[in-house]
N, C-alpha and C positions, 0 to 999 in steps of 0.2 A: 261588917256589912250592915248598913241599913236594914229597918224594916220596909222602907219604899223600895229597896232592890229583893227584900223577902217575899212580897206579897203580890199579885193581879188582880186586876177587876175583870170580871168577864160579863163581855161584851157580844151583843146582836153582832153574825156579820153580816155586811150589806155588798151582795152583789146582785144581779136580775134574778137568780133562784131564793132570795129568800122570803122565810115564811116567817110571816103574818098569823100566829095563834091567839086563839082567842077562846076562853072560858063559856062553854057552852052556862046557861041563868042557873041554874041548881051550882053548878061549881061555882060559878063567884059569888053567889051569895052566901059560900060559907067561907069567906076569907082566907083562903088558904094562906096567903101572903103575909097576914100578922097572926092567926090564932090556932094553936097545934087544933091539929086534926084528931080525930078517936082512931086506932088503931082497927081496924074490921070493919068501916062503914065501907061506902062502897068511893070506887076510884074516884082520880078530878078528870073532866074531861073535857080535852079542848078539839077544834076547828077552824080552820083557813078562815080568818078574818076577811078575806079578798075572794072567798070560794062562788060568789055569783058572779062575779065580775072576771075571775079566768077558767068557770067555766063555758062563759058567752065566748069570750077568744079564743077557746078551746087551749087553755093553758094548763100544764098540769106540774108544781111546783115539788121537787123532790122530800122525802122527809130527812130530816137531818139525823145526826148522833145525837145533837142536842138542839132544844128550841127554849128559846125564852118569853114568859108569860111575863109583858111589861119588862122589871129587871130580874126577875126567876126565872134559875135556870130547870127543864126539866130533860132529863139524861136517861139513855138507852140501858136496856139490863146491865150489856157489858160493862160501861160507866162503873153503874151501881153495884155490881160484880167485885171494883176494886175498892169504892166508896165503903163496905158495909162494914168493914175491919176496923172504922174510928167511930169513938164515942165521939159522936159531936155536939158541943154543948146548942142547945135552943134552934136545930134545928133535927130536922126528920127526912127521910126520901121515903114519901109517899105516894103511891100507885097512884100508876094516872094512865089516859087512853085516849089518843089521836086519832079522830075520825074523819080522812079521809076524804077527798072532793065526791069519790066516789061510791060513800057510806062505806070504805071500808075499817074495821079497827085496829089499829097497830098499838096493842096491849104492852109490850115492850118498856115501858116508859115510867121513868119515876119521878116525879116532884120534890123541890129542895121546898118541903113546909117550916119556914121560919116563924118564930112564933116570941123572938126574943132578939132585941139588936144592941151592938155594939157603941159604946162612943169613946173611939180613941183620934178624932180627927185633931191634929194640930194645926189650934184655930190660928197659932203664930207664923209658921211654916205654909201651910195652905194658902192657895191665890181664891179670893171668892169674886161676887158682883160688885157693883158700887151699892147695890140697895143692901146687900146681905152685911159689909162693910159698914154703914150705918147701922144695921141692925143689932151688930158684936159692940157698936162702940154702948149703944143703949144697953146693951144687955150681954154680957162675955158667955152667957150659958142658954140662947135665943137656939133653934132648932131651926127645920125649912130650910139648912143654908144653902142658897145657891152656888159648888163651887165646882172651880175653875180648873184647879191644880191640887191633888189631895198630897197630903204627908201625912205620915200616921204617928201618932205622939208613943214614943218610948218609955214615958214612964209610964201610961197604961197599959201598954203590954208586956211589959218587964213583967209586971204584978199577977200575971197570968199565966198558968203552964200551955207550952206551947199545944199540949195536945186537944187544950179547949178554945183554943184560937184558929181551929185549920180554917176554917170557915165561917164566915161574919156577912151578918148584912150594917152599912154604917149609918148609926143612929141620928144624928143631927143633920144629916144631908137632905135635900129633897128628890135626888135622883134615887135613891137607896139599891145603890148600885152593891153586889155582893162581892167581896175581898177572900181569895182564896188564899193561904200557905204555897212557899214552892213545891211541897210535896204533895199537896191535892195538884198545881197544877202539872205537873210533872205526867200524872194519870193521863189526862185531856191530851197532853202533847205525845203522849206513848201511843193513845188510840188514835193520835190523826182525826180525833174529832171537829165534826162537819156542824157547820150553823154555829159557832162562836168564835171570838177570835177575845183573845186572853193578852192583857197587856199589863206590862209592869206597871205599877201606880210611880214609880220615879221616873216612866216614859210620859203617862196619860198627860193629855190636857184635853179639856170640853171639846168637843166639838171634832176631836181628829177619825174617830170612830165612825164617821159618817161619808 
């Protein structure tokens, strides 16, 4: 078996209930997405990106298992309940807190803080843009890339034990979309977890996610 039949991106799902999270200014301005966080400071906290606008329509959006901040996933205790069993290299589940249309807090929630990325994308294998296509032929080790169709190159993760590869966010992409192991996702699909939808990377192509 491939690595592109080993691995998923997890992905926003998009139906009329989903949420729109968004980094209250104290949490994004500490980066949670590239730089580890201090262990005992206080949570990241997010809120409905869309909260004035369905609270005038009197709309009120479910909270999910899981919600994604941009391409960070942040996942329910239960989640993290199974998550906490692996050493994961460069990344941490850090407390985090959803406030609610209605000021309420759903403490529950933990943060994938990456703070260290991946780059096993096979730039020969993979489909990109026509711009990013110009940009490998200038440059075979060029970042930003726009792509299309990912493959994940084998000799890099040959070189790696599987237990510091479950989970990756991928380094030279611009989407920085995060790459779990079958057996991280295996969790996700045992919880029936709500607000992501998990695809094989030998399924994905841009754009079907929407």
């Amino acid at each position: 078996m491939s690595y592109d039949d080993q691995y998923y991106i997890i992905l926003k799902k998009f139906d009329g209930d989903t949420l729109y999270p968004k980094p209250l200014k104290q949490t994004a301005k500490r980066r949670f997405r590239f730089e580890q966080l201090t262990w005992g400071q206080e949570p990241l906290f997010f809120e409905n990106a869309h909260r004035d606008k369905d609270l005038k329509a009197n709309r009120s959006r479910q909270v999910p298992d899981v919600f994604l901040s941009a391409t960070i996933p942040v996942v329910n205790s239960k989640i993290r309940e199974k998550l906490k069993f692996f050493a994961f290299e460069g990344m941490q589940l850090y407390p985090a807190v959803y406030i609610d249309d209605e000021g309420n807090y759903h403490e529950n929630f933990w943060c994938m803080n990456f703070w260290e990325e991946l780059d096993c994308l096979d730039r020969n294998r993979s489909k990109f843009s026509k711009l990013t296509l110009e940009k490998l032929k200038l440059d075979p080790d060029a970042d930003d890339l726009t792509t299309y169709k990912y493959s994940l190159d084998s000799d890099v993760l040959d070189k790696i034990p599987e237990e510091e590869r479950l989970i990756f966010k991928m380094e030279p992409d611009d989407m920085g979309y995060v790459f779990v192991h079958q057996k991280i996702a295996d969790i996700f699909f045992e919880e029936k977890a709500t607000g992501v939808n998990l695809v094989k990377v030998s399924d994905f192509e841009e754009g079907m996610q929407f």
